[in-house]
C-alpha positions in Angstrom: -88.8 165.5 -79.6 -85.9 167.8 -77.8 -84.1 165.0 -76.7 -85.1 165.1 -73.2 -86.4 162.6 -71.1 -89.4 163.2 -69.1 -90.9 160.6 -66.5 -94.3 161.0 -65.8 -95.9 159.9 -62.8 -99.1 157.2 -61.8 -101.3 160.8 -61.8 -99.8 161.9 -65.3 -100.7 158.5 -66.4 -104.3 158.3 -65.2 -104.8 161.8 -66.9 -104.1 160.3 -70.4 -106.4 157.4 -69.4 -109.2 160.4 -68.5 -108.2 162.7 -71.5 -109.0 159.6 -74.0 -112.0 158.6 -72.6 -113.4 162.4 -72.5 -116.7 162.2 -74.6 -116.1 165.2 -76.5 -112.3 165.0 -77.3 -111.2 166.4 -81.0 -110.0 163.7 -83.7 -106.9 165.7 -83.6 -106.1 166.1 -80.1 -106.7 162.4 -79.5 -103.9 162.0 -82.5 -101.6 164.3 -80.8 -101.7 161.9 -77.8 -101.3 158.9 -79.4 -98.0 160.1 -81.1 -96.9 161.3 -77.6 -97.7 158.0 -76.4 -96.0 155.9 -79.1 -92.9 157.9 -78.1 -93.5 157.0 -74.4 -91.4 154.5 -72.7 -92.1 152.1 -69.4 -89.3 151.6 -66.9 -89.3 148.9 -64.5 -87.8 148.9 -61.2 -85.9 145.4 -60.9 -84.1 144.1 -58.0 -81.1 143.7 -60.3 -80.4 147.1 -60.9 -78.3 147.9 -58.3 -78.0 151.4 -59.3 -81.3 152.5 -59.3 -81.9 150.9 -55.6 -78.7 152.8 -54.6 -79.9 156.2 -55.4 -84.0 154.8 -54.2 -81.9 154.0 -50.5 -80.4 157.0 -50.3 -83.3 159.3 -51.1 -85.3 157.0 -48.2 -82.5 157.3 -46.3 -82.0 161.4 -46.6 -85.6 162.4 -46.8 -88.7 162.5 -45.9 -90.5 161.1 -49.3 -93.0 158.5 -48.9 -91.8 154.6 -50.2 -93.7 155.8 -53.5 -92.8 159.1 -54.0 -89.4 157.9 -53.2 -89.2 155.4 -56.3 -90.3 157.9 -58.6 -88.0 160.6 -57.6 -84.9 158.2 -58.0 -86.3 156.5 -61.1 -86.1 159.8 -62.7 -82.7 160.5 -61.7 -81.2 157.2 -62.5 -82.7 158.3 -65.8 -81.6 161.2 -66.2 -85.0 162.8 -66.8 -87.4 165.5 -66.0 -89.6 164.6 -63.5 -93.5 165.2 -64.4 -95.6 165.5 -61.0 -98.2 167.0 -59.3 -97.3 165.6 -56.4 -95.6 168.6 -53.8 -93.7 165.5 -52.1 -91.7 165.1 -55.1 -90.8 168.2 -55.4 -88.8 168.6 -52.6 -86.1 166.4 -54.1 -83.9 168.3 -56.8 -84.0 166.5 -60.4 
């Protein structure tokens, strides 16, 4: 990898879930996922972490972004990653 962090969103997620169960997907390809997913990690948003629901209240607070969009936009910026969306809402909030 680059060394970049990358967080992918619920849509991004269902696509790998889609892209695996495709009837006709290459031995290869379905390799090339798995080592993409092995490198893959899950964050959790915890009530604990103050920091992250700091930056989530302020993006509710400043925006318009819907409750969801809202947690994955600050997610990604508390971890200091490139946000992965097709979602337009989410793109109106700078990485």
């Amino acid at each position: 990898m680059n060394g970049n962090r990358y967080l992918l969103d619920t849509n991004a997620v269902v696509f790998v879930v889609e892209f695996l169960s495709f009837a006709a997907i290459m031995e290869k390809d379905q390799q090339l996922l798995f080592y993409f997913i092995k490198e893959l990690e899950v964050v959790n948003l915890k009530a604990k972490n103050a920091a992250l629901l700091g930056i989530l209240s302020r993006i509710r607070s400043t925006t318009s972004l819907k409750p969801t969009d809202a947690i994955i936009a600050a997610t990604a910026l508390h971890q200091n990653a490139i946000l992965i969306t097709n979602n337009k809402g989410c793109s109106k909030y700078p990485n």
